[in-house]
One Martini backbone bead per residue (centre of mass of N, CA, C, O) as a GRO file, in nm:
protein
  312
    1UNK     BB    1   3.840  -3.582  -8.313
    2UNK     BB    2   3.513  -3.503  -8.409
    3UNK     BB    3   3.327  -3.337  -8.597
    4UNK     BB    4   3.088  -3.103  -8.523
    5UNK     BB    5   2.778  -2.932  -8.503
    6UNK     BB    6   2.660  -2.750  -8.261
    7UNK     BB    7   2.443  -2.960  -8.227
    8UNK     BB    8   2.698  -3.124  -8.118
    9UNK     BB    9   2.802  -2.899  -7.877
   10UNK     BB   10   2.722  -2.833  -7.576
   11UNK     BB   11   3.046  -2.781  -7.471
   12UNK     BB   12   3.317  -2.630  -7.324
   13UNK     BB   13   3.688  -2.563  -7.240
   14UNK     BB   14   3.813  -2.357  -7.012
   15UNK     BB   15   4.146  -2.307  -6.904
   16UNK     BB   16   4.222  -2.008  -6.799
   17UNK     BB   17   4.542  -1.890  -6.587
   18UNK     BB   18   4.558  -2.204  -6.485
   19UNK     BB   19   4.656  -2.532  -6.372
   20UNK     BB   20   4.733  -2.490  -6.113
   21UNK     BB   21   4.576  -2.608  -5.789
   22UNK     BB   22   4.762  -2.371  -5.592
   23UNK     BB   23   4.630  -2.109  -5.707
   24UNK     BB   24   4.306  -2.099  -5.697
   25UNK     BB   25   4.252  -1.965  -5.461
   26UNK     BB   26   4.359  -1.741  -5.497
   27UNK     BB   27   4.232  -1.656  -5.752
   28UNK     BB   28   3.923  -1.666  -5.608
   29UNK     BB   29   4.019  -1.387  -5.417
   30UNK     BB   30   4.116  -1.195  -5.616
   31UNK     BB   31   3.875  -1.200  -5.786
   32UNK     BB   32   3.623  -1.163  -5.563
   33UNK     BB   33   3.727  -0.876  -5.450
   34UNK     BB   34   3.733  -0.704  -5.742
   35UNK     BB   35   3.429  -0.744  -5.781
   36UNK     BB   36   3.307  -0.629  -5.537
   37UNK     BB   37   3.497  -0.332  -5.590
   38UNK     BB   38   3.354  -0.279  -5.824
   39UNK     BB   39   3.068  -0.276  -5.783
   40UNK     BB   40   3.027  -0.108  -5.536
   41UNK     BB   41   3.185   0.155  -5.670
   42UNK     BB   42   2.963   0.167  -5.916
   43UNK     BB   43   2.721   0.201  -5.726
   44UNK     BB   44   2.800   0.483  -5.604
   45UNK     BB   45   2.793   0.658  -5.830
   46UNK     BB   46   2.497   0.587  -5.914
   47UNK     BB   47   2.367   0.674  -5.619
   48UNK     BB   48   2.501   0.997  -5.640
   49UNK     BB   49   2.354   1.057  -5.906
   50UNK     BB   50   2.059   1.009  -5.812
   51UNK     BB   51   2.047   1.165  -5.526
   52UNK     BB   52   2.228   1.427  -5.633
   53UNK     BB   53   2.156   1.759  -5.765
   54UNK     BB   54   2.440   1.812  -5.876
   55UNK     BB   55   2.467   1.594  -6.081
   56UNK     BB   56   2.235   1.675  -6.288
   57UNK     BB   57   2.437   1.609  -6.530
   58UNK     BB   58   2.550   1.503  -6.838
   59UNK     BB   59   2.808   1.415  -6.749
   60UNK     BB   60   2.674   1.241  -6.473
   61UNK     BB   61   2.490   1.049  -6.678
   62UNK     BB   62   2.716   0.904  -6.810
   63UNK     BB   63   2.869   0.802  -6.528
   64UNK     BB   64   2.638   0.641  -6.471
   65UNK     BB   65   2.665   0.455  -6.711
   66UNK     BB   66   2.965   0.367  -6.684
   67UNK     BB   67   2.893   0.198  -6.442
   68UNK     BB   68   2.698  -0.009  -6.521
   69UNK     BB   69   2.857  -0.120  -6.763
   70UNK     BB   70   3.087  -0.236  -6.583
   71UNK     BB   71   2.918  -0.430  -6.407
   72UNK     BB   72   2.858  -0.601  -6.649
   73UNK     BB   73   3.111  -0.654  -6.754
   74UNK     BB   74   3.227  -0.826  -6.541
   75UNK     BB   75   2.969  -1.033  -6.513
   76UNK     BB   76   3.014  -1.161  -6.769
   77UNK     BB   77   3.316  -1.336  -6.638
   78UNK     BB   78   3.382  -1.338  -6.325
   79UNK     BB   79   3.149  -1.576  -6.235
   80UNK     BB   80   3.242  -1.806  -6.396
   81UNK     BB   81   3.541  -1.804  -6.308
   82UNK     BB   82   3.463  -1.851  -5.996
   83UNK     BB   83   3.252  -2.143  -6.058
   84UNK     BB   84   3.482  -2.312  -6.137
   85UNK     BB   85   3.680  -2.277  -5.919
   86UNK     BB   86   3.493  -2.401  -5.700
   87UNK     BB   87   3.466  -2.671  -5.915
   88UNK     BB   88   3.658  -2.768  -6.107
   89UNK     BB   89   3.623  -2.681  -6.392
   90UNK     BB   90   3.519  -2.586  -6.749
   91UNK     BB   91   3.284  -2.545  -6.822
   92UNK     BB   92   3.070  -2.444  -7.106
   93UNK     BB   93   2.837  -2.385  -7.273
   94UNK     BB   94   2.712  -2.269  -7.571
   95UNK     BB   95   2.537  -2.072  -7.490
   96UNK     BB   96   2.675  -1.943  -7.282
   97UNK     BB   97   2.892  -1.854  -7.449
   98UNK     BB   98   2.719  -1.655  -7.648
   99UNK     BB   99   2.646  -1.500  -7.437
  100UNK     BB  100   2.924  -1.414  -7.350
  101UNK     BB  101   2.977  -1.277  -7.618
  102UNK     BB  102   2.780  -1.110  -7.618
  103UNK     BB  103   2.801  -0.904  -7.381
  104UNK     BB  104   3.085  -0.834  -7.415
  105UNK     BB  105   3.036  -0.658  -7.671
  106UNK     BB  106   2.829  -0.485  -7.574
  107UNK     BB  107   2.991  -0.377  -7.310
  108UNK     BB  108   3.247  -0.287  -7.443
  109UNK     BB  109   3.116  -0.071  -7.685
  110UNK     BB  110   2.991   0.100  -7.426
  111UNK     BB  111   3.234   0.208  -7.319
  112UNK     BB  112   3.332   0.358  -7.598
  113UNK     BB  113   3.090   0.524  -7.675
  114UNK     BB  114   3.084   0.655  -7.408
  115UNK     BB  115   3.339   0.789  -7.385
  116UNK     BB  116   3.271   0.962  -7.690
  117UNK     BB  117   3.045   1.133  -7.489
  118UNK     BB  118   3.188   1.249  -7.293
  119UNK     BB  119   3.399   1.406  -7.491
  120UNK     BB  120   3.181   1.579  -7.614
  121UNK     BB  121   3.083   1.707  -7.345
  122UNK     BB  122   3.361   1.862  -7.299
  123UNK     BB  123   3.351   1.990  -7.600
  124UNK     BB  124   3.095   2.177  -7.547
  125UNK     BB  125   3.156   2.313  -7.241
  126UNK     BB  126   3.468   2.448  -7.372
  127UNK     BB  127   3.383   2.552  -7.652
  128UNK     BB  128   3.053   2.588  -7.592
  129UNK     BB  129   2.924   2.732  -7.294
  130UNK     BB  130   2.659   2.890  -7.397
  131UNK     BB  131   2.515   2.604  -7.539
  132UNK     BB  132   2.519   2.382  -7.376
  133UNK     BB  133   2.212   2.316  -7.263
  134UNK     BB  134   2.111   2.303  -7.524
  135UNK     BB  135   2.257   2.074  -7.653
  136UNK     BB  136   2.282   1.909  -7.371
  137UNK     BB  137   1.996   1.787  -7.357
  138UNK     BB  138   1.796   1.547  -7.170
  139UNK     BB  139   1.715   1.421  -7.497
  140UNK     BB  140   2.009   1.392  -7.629
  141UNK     BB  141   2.142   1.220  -7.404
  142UNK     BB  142   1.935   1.008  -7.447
  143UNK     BB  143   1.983   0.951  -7.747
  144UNK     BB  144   2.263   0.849  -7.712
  145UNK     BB  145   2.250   0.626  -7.585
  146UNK     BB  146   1.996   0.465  -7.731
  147UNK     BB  147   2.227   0.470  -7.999
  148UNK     BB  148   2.432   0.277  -7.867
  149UNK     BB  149   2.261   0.050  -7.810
  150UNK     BB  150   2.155  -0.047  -8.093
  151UNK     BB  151   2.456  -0.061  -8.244
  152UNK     BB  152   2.559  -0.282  -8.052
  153UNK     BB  153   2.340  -0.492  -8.083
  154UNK     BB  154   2.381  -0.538  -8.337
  155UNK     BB  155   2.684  -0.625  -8.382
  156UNK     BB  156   2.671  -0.864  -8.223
  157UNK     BB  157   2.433  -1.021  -8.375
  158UNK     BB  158   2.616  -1.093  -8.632
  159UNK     BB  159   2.810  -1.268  -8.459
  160UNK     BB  160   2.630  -1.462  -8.328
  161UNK     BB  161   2.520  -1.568  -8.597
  162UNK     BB  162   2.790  -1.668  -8.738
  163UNK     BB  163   2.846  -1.843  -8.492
  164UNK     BB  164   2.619  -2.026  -8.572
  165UNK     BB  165   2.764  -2.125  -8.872
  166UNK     BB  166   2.995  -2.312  -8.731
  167UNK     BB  167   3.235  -2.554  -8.637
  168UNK     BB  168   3.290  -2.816  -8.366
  169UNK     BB  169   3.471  -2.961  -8.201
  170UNK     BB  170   3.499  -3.212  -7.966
  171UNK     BB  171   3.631  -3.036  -7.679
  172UNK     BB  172   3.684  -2.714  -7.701
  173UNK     BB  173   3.984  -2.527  -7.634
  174UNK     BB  174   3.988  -2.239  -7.443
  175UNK     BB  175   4.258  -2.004  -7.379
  176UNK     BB  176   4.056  -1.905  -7.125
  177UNK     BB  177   3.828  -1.729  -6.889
  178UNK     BB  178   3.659  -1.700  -7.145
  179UNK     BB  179   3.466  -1.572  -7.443
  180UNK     BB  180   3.632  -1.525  -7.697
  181UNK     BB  181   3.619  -1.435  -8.002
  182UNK     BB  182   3.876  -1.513  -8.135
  183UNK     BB  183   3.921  -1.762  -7.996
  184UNK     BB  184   3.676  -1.918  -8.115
  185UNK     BB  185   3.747  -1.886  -8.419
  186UNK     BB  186   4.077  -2.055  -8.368
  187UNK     BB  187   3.861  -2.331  -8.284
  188UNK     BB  188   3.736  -2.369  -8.566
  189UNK     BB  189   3.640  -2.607  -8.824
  190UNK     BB  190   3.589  -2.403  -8.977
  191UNK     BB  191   3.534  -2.093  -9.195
  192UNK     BB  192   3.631  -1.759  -9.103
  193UNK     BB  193   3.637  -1.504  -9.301
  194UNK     BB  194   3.418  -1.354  -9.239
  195UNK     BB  195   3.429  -1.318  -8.927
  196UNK     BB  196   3.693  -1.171  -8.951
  197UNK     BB  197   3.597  -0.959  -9.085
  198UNK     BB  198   3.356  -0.840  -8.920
  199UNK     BB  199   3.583  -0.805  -8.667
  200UNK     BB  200   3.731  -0.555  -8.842
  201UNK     BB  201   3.514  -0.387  -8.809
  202UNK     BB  202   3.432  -0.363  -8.550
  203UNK     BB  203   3.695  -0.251  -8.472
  204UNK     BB  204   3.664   0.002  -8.584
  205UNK     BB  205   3.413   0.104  -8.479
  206UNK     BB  206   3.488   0.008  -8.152
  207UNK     BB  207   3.745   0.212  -8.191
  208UNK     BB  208   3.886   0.411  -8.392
  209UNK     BB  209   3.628   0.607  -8.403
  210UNK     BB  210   3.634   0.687  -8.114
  211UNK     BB  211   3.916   0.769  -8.080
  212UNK     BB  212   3.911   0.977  -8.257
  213UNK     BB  213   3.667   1.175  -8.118
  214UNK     BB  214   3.835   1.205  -7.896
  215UNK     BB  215   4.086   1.359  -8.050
  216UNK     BB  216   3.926   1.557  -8.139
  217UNK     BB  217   3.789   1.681  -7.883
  218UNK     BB  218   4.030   1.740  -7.762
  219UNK     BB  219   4.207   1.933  -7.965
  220UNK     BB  220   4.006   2.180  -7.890
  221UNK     BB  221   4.049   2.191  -7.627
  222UNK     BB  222   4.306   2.256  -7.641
  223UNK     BB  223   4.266   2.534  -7.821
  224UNK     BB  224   4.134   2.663  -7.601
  225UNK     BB  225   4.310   2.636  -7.378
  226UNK     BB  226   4.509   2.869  -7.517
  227UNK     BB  227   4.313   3.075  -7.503
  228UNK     BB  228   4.383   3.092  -7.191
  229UNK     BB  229   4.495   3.318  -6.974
  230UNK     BB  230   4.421   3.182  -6.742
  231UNK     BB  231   4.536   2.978  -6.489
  232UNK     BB  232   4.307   2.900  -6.358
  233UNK     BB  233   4.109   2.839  -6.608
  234UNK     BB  234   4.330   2.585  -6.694
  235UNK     BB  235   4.299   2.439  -6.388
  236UNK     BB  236   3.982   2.377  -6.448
  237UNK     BB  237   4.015   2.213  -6.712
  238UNK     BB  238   4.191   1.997  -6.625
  239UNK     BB  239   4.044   1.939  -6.370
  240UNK     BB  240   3.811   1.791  -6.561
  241UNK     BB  241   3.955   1.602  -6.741
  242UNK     BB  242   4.160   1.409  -6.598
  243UNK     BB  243   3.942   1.146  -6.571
  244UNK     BB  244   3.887   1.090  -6.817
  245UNK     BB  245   4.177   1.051  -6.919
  246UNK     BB  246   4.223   0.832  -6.698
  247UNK     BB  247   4.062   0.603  -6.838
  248UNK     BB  248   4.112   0.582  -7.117
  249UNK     BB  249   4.423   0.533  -7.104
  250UNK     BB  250   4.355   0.241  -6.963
  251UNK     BB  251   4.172   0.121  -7.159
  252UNK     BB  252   4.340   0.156  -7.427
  253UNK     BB  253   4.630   0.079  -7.313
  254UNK     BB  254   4.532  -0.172  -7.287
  255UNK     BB  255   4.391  -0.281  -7.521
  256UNK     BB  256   4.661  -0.293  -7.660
  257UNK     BB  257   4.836  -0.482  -7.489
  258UNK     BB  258   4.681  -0.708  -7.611
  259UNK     BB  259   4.738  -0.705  -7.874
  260UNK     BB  260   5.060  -0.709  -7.878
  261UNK     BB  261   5.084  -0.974  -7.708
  262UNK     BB  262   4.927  -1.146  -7.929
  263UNK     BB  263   5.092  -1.075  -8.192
  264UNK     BB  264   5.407  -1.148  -8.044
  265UNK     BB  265   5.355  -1.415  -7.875
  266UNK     BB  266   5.134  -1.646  -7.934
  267UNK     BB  267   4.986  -1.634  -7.666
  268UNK     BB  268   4.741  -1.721  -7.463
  269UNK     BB  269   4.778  -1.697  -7.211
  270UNK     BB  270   4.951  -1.402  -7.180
  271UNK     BB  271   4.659  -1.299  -7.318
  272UNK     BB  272   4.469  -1.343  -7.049
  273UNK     BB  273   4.638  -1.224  -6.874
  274UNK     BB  274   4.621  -0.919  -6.995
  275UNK     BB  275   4.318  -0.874  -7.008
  276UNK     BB  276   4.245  -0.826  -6.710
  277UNK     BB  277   4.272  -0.535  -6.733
  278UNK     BB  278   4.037  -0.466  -6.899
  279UNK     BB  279   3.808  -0.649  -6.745
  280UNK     BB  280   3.885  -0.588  -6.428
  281UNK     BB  281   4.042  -0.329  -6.359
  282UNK     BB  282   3.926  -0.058  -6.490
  283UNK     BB  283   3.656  -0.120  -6.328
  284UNK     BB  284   3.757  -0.080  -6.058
  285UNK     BB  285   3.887   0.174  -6.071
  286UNK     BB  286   3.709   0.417  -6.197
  287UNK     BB  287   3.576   0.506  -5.936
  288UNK     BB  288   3.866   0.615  -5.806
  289UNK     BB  289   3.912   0.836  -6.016
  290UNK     BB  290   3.679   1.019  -5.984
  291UNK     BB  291   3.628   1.029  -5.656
  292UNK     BB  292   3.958   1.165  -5.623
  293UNK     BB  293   3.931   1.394  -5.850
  294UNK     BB  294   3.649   1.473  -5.761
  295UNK     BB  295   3.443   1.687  -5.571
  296UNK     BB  296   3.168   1.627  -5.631
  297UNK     BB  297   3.170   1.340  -5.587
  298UNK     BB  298   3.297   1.315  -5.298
  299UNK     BB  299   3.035   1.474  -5.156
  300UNK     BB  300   2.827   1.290  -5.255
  301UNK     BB  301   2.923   1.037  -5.111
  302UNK     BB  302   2.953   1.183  -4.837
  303UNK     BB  303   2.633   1.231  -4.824
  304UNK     BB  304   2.527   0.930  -4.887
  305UNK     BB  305   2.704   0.796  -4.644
  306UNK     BB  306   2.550   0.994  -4.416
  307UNK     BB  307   2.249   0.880  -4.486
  308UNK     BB  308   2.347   0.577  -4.409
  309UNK     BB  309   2.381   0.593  -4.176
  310UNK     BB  310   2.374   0.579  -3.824
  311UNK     BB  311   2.235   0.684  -3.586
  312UNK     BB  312   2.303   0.769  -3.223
   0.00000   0.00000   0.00000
């Protein structure tokens, strides 16, 4: 095949999970299922955290902006992949491609940094609890979203460039069922020497520094919970973090799982589908976590829900 500039290659075509064709509805029904179950499910979290005030405190402002992300995050990917087996297809064209990959980015860098702030509000609260509202307040609140968002905005935008000047054969096949930038860049005809470096920046920015700051201000809060004589006390901050916690830990977790995978096994397959973990599962889970660990937020769903019945 002749090797072209983006401006002579229209579109890609993505692999998917499987070329078996007797897959493909399973595939369809559990990846839309997923997805239903993902929007409802963080659509309840962001319904519940608007409509009870008691909800409206920095922690569940946070929370419910990661759940926004995480619609967002899943909508990016998984509505492709979906249009795709329905239609029998594999195409995706050139802006569509960059399309999705500069949202990939967005939104997934907007979880790390939501996580890291969220990270921070629990350790202002625990450890600082006098001045919490003084130091959390609903200015410094918006303004820590709005520079998560500038910040993945700008970093996006670069790989994006970089993907601009890159040239691909006709034809070029991506081993995945979305638009990943790695993929994409090990499909190019060009040298990537720059991308790649870029890459490792950008990882370290949206990975690295984010989960030190989480694991620093854990360390802070066992710290404070280690002085907390009372049971009651270490059971009250305990169970205020564990859904946090539990949610860190898949999202981590998970995308270590994806590294670990991708470099021991050097298969496209096996790492596309270990992928779906933290793609489309992470973001399914995250409002079981919060809903079913929190009093507050079960309340305010219950609610909510009481709210939106129909009267006998």
């Amino acid at each position: 095949m002749g090797a072209g500039n983006h401006t002579g290659v229209s579109q890609f075509l993505l692999l998917g999970l499987s070329d078996d064709p007797e897959l493909q509805p399973l595939l369809f029904g559990v990846f839309l299922s997923m997805y239903l179950v993902t929007v409802l499910g963080n659509l309840l979290i962001i319904l519940a955290v608007i409509s009870d005030s008691q909800l409206h405190t920095p922690m569940y402002f946070f929370l419910a902006n990661l759940s926004f992300v995480d619609i967002c995050f899943i909508s990016t990917t998984v509505p492709k992949m979906l249009v795709n087996i329905q239609a029998q297809s594999k195409d995706i064209s050139y802006i569509g491609c960059l399309t999705q990959v500069y949202l990939f980015m967005v939104f997934a860098g907007m979880d790390d940094f939501l996580l890291t702030v969220m990270a921070y509000d629990r350790f202002v609260a625990i450890c600082h609890p006098l001045h919490y509202m003084v130091i959390m307040n609903p200015r410094f609140c918006g303004l820590l979203v709005l520079m998560c968002w500038l910040i993945i905005f700008c970093v996006a935008l670069v790989h994006i460039l970089l993907l601009r000047r890159l040239t691909f054969c006709i034809g070029t096949e991506i081993p995945h069922f979305f638009c990943e930038l790695a993929q994409i860049l090990k499909a190019a005809c060009s040298d990537t020497v720059i991308n790649n470096i870029c890459l490792y920046v950008a990882t370290a920015l949206l990975c690295i520094f984010p989960l030190t700051g989480i694991l620093f201000s854990y360390s802070q809060i066992v710290s404070s919970l280690m002085r907390i004589s009372s049971a009651v006390g270490k059971y009250k901050v305990f169970f205020t973090c564990g859904s946090y916690l539990s949610v860190v830990s898949l999202f981590y977790g998970t995308s270590l799982g994806v590294y670990l995978t991708s470099t021991l096994t050097h298969s496209s397959q096996r790492s596309s589908v270990v992928s779906v973990m933290y793609t489309v599962v992470t973001p399914m889970l995250n409002p079981f976590i919060y809903s079913l660990r929190n009093k507050d937020v079960k309340g305010a769903l219950g609610r909510l829900l009481s709210r939106s019945a129909p009267c006998p």
